[in-house]
C-alpha positions as a Markdown table, in Angstrom:
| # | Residue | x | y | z |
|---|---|---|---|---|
| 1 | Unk | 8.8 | 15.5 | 28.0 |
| 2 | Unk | 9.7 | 12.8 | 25.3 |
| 3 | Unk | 8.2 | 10.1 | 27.7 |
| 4 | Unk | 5.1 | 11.9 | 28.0 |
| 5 | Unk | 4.9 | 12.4 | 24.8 |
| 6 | Unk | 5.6 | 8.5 | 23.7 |
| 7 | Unk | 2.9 | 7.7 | 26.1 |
| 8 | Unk | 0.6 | 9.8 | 24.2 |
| 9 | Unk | 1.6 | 8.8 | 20.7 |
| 10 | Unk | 1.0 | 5.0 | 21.7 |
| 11 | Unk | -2.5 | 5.9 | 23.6 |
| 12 | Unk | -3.5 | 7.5 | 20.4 |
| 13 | Unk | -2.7 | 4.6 | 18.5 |
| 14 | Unk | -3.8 | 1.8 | 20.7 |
| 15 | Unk | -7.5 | 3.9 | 20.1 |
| 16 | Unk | -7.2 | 4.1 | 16.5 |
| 17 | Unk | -6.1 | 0.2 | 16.6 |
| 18 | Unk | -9.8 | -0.7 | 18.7 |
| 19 | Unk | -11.6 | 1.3 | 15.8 |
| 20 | Unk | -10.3 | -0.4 | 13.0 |
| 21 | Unk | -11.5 | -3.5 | 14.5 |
| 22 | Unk | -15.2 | -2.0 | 15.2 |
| 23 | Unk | -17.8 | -3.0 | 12.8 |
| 24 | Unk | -18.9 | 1.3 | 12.7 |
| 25 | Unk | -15.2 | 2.3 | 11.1 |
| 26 | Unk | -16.2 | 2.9 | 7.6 |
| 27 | Unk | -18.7 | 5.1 | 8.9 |
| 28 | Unk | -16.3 | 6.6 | 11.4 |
| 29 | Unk | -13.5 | 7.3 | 8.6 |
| 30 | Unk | -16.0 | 8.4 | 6.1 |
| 31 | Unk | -17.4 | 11.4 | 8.7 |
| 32 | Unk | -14.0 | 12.3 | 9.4 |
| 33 | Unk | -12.4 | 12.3 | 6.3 |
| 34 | Unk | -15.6 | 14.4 | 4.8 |
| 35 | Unk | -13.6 | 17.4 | 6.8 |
| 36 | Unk | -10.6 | 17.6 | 5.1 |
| 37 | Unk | -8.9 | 17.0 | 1.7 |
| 38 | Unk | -9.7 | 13.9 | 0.1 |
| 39 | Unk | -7.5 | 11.5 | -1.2 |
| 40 | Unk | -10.5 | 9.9 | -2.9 |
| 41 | Unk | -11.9 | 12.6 | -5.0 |
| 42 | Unk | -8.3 | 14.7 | -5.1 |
| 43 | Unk | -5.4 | 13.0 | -5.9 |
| 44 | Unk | -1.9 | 14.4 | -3.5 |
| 45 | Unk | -0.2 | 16.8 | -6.0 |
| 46 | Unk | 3.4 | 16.0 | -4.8 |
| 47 | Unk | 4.4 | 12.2 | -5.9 |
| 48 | Unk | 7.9 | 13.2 | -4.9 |
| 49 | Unk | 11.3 | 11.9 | -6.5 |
| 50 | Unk | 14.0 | 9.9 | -5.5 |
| 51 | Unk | 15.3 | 12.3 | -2.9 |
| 52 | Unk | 11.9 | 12.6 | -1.1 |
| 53 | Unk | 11.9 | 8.7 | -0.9 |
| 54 | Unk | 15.4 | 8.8 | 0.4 |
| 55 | Unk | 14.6 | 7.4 | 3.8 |
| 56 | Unk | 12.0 | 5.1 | 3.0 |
| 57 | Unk | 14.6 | 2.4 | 4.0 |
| 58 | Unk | 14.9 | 3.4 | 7.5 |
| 59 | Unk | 14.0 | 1.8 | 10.9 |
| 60 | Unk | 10.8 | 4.0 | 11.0 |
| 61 | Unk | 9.2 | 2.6 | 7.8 |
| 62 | Unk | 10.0 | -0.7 | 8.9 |
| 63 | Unk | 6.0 | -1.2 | 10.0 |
| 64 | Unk | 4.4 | -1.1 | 6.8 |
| 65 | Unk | 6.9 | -3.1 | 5.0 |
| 66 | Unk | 7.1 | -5.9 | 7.6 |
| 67 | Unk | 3.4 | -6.5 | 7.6 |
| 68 | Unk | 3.3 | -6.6 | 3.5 |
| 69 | Unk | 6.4 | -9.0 | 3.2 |
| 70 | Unk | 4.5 | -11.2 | 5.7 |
| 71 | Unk | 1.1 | -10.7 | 3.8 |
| 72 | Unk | 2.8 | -11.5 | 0.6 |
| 73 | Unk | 4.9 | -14.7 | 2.4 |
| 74 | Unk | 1.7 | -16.1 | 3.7 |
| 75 | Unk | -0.3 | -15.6 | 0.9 |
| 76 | Unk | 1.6 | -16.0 | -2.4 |
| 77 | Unk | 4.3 | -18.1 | -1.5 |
| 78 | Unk | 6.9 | -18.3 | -4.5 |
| 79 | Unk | 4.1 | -16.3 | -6.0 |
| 80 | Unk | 4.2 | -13.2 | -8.9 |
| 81 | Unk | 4.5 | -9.4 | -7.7 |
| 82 | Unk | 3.4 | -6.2 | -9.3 |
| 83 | Unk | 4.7 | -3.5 | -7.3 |
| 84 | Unk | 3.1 | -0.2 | -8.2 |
| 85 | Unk | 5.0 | 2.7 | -7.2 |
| 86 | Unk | 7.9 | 0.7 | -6.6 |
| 87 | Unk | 10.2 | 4.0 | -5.5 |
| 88 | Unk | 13.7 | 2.7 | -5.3 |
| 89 | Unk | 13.0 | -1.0 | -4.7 |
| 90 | Unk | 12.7 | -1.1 | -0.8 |
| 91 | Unk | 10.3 | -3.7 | -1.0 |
| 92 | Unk | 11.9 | -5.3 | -3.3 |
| 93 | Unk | 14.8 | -5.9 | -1.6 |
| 94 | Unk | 12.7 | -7.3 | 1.3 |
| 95 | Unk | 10.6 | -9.7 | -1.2 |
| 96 | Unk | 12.3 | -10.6 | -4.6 |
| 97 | Unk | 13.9 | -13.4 | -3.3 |
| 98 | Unk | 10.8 | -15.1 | -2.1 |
| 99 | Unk | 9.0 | -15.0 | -5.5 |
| 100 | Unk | 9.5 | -16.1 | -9.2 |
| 101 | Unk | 8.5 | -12.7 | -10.6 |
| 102 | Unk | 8.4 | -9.2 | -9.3 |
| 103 | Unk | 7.8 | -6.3 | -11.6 |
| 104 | Unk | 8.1 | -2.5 | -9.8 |
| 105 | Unk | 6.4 | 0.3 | -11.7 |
| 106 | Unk | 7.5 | 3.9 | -11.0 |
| 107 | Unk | 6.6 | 7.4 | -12.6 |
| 108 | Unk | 10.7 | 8.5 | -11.5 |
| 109 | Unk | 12.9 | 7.6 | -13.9 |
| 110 | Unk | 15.9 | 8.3 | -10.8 |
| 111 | Unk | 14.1 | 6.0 | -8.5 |
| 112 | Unk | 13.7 | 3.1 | -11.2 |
| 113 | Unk | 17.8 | 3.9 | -11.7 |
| 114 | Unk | 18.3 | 3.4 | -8.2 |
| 115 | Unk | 16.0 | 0.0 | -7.5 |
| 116 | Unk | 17.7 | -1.4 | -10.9 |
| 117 | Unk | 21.5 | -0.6 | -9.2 |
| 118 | Unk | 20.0 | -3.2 | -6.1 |
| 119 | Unk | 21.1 | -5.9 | -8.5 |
| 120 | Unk | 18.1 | -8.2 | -7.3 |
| 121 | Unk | 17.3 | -11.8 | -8.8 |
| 122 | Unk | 14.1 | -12.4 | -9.8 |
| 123 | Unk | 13.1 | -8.6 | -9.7 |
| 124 | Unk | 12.4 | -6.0 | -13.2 |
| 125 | Unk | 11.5 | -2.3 | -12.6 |
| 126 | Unk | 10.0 | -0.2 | -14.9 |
| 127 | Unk | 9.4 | 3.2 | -15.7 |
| 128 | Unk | 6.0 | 3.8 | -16.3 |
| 129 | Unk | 2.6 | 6.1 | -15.0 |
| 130 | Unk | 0.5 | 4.2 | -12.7 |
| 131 | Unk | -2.6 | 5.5 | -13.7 |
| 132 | Unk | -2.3 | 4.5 | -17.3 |
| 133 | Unk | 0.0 | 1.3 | -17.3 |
| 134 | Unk | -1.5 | -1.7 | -19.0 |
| 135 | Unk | 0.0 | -5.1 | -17.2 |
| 136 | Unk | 0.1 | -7.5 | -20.2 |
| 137 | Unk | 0.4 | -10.2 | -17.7 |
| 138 | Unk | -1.6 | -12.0 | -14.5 |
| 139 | Unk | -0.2 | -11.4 | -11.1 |
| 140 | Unk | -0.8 | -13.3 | -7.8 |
| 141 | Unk | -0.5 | -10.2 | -5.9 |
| 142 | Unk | -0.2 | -6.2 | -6.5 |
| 143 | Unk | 0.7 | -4.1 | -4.2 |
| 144 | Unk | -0.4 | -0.5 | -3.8 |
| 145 | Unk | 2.1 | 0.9 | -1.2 |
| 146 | Unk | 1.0 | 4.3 | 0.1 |
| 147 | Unk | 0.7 | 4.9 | -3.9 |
| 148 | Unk | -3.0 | 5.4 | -4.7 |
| 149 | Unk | -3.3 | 8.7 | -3.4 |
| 150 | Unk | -1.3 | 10.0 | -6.3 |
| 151 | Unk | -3.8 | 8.9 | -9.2 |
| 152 | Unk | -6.5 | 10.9 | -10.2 |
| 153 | Unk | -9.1 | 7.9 | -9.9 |
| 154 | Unk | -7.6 | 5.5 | -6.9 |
| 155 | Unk | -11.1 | 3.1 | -7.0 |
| 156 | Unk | -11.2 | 3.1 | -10.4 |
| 157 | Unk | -7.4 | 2.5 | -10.9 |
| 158 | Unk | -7.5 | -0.3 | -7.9 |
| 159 | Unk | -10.6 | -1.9 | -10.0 |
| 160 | Unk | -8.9 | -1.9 | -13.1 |
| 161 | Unk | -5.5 | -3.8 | -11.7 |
| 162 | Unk | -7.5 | -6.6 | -9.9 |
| 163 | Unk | -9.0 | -7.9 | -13.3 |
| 164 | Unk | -5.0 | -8.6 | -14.2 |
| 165 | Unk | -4.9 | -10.6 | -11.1 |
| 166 | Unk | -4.7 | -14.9 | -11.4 |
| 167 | Unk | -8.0 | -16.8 | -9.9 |
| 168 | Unk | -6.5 | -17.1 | -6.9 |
| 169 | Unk | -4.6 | -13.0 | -6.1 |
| 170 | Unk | -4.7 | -10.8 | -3.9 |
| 171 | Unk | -4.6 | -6.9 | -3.7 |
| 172 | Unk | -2.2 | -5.3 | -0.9 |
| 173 | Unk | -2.9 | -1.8 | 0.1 |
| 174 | Unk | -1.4 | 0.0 | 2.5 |
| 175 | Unk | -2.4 | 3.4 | 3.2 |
| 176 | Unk | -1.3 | 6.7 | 6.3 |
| 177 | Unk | -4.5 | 6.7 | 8.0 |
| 178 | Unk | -4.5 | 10.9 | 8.1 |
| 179 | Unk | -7.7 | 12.9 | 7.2 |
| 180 | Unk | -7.4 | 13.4 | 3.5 |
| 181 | Unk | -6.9 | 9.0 | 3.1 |
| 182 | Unk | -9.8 | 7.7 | 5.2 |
| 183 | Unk | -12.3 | 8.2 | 3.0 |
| 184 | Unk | -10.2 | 6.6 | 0.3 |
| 185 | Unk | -9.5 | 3.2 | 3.1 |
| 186 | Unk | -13.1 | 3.5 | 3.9 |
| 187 | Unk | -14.5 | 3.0 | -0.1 |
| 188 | Unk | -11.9 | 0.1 | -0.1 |
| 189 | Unk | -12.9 | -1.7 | 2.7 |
| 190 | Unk | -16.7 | -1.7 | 1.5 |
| 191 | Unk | -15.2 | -2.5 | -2.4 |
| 192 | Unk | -13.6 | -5.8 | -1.5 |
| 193 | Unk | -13.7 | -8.7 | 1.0 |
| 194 | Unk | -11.4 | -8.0 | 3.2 |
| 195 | Unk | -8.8 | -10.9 | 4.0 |
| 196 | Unk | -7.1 | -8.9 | 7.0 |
| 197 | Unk | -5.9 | -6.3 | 8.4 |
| 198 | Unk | -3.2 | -4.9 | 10.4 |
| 199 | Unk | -2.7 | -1.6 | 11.9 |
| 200 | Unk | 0.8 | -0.4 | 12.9 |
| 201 | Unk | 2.2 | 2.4 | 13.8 |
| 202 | Unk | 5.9 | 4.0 | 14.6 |
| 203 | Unk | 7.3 | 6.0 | 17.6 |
| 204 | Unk | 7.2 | 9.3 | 16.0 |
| 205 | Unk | 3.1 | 8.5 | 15.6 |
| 206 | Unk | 2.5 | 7.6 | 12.0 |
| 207 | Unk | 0.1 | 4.6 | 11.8 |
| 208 | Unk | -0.6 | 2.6 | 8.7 |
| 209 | Unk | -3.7 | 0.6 | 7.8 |
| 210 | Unk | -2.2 | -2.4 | 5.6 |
| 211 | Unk | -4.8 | -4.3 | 3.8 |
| 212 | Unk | -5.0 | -7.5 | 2.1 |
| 213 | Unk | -7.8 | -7.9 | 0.1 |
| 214 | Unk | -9.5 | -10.1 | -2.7 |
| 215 | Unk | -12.1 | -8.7 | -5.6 |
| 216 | Unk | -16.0 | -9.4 | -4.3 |
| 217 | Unk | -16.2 | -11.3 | -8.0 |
| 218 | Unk | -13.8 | -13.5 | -7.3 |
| 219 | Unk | -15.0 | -15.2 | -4.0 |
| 220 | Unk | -18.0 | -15.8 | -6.0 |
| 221 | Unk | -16.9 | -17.1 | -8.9 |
């Protein structure tokens, strides 16, 4: 039955939860992950339009996008946001007010059409290709939300947006931890220091691995 079945959903999660947290999950997610499509070395094929992302708005996406707003509250208060893979400005809507600058980058001309008819202060979308757009400015944060797995190069891509970042930014990643991603969370975990991390996960099962992060160079520096 559905109660069974909820049971089960939040056993499986509370698991996944107590691995994240173990000092052995790289090595756990890179094992798994080496079964399956990889997000790491195959980018997904399917980046979807503005009617696949129709109900990234609703309650059950509400996780992922409650734990960045509140990594992006605590962190860059008042601060500046690149977005990258914006959709149609659901986190927008949930942030712009709280910052001084938020740019949202999208590949989908409809989804930039629809995050532009939001009418937010403070907030500019754009319609450009992740894996080749050139900030020409420094951000205090950039977020990556469950967007990396569409370009070709995700490390590469993730390495080549943190040196646009000011002194003091962070990366935010959040990422479906599925087969063909772990890997891909794995390399990034071991790439950057790690800030924190929060797992959540909805009813229907789906649990997401939200990470903020800062560049290795920078703590040094």
């Amino acid at each position: 039955g559905a109660a069974r079945l909820s049971a089960w959903q939040r056993l499986k999660f509370q698991v996944f939860a107590a691995s994240v947290r173990s000092p052995s999950f790289s090595g756990l997610l890179t094992r798994l992950g080496r079964r399956s499509r990889d997000f790491l070395s195959t980018p997904d094929p399917s980046p979807g339009t503005l009617e696949t992302w129709a109900g990234l708005g609703d309650l059950d996406d509400a996780p992922r996008y409650g734990v960045i707003a509140a990594y992006l509250r605590r962190l860059v208060p008042d601060g500046s946001i690149l977005d990258v893979g914006c959709a149609q400005g659901v986190l927008a809507a949930e942030v712009a007010h709280l910052t001084h600058r938020y740019l949202g980058i999208e590949r989908d001309a409809a989804c930039v059409g629809a995050a532009r008819q939001l009418g937010l202060n403070n907030a500019e979308f754009r319609v450009a290709d992740a894996s080749n757009f050139a900030p020409d400015e420094a951000f205090d944060a950039i977020v990556f939300n469950e967007s990396l797995y569409y370009l070709p190069d995700p490390l590469a891509a993730l390495a080549r947006y943190a040196k646009t970042l000011t002194p003091q930014g962070v990366l935010i990643v959040s990422a479906t931890a599925y087969r063909p991603a772990l890997r891909l969370i794995s390399a990034i975990r071991e790439s950057y220091s790690l800030l924190e991390q929060t797992t959540v996960s909805n009813e229907a099962g789906v649990t997401w691995v939200v990470m903020a992060l800062k560049p290795i160079t920078a703590l040094i520096s």
